[in-house]
C-alpha positions as a Markdown table, in Angstrom:
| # | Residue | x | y | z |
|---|---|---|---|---|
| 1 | Unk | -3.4 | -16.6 | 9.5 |
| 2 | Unk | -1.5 | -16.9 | 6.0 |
| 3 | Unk | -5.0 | -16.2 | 3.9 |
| 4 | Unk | -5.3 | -13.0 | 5.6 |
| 5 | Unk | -1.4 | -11.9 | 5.5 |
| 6 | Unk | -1.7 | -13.0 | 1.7 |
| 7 | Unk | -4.4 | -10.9 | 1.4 |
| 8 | Unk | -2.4 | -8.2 | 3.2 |
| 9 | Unk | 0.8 | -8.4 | 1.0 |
| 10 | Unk | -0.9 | -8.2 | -2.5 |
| 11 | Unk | -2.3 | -5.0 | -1.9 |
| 12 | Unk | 1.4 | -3.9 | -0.9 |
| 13 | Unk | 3.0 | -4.1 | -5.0 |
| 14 | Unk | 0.3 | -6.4 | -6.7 |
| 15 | Unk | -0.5 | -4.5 | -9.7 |
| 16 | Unk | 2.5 | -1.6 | -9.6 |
| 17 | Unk | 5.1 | -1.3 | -12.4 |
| 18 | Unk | 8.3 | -2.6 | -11.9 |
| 19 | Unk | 10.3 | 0.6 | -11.5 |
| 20 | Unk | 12.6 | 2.3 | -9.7 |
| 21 | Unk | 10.2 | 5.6 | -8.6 |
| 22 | Unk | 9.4 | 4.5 | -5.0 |
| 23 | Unk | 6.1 | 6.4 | -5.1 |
| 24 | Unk | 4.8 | 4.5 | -8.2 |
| 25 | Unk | 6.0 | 1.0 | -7.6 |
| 26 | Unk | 4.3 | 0.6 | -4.7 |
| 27 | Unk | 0.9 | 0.9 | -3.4 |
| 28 | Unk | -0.4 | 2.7 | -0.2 |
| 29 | Unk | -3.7 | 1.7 | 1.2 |
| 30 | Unk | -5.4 | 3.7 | 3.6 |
| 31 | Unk | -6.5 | 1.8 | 6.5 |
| 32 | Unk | -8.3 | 1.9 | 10.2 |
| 33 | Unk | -6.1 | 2.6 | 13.3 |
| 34 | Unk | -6.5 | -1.0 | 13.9 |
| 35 | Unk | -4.9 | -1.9 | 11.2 |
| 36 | Unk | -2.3 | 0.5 | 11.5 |
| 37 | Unk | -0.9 | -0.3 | 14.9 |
| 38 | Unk | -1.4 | -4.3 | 14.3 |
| 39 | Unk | 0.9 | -3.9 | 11.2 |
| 40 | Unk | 3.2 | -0.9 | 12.7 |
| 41 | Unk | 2.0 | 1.9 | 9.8 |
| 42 | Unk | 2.8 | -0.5 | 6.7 |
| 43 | Unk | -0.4 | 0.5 | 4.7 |
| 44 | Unk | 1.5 | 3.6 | 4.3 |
| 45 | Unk | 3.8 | 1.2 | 1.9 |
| 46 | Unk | 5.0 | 3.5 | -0.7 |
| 47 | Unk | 6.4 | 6.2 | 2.1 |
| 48 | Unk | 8.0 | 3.0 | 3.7 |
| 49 | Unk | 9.7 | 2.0 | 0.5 |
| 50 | Unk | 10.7 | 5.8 | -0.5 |
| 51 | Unk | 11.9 | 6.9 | 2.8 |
| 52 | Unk | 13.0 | 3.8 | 4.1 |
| 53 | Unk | 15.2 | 5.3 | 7.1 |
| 54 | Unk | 11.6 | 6.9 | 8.6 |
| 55 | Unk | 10.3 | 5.2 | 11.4 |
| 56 | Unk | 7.4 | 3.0 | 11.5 |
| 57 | Unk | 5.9 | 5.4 | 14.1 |
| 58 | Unk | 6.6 | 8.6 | 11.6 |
| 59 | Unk | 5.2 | 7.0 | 8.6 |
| 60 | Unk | 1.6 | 8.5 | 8.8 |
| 61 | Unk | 3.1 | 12.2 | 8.8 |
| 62 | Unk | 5.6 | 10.9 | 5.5 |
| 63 | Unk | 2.5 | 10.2 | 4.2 |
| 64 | Unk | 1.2 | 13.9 | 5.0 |
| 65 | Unk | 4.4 | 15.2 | 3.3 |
| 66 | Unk | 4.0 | 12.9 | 0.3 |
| 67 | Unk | 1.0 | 14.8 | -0.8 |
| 68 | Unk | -0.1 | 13.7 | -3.8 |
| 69 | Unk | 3.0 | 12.4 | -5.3 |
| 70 | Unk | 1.9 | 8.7 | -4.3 |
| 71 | Unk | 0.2 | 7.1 | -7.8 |
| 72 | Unk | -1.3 | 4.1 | -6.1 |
| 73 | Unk | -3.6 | 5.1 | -3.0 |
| 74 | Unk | -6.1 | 3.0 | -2.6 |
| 75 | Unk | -9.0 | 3.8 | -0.2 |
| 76 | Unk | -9.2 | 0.4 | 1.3 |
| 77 | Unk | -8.1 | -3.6 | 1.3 |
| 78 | Unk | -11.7 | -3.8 | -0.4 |
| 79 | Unk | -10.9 | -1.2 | -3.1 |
| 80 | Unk | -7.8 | -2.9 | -3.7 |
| 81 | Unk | -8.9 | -6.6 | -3.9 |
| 82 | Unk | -11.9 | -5.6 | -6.2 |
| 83 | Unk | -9.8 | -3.5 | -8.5 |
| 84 | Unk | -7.0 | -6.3 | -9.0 |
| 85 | Unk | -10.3 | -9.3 | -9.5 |
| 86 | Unk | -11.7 | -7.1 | -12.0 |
| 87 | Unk | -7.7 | -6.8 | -13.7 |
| 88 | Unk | -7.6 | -10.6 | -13.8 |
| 89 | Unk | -11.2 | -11.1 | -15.0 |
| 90 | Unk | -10.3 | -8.9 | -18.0 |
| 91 | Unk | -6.9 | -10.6 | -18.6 |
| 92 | Unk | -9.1 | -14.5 | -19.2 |
């Protein structure tokens, strides 16, 4: 299982600056219901992170609130893995 929780967790802050804005450091990436109940709503990562004290249950309707005030919302783990092997294909 670690391949695919690896490839879960990089999209999570892979690629984010290192600051202290909640909603910039961190990446939410829209997902399937699937994925969302198997992982308790943590696509929604950057309304975990900024609003910490919400319930995993209540993070889709953070998210609603959030508007767009997240920087990093990415459509998909596919979006996000081809963005970041494009990022490191530029940096060799």
């Amino acid at each position: 299982g670690q391949p695919f929780l690896r490839a879960f967790l990089l999209a999570e802050h892979t690629g984010c600056p290192q600051i202290p804005d909640m909603l910039a450091n961190t990446r939410t990436t829209l997902s399937n219901p699937v994925v969302r109940l198997l992982t308790w709503n943590m696509p929604f990562h950057a309304e975990h992170h900024a609003w910490a004290a919400v319930p995993f249950h209540n993070l889709p309707r953070a998210h609603q609130q959030a508007g767009g005030r997240i920087t990093h919302l990415a459509r998909g783990y596919v979006e996000v893995h081809s963005s970041l092997w494009r990022r490191l294909k530029k940096s060799i």
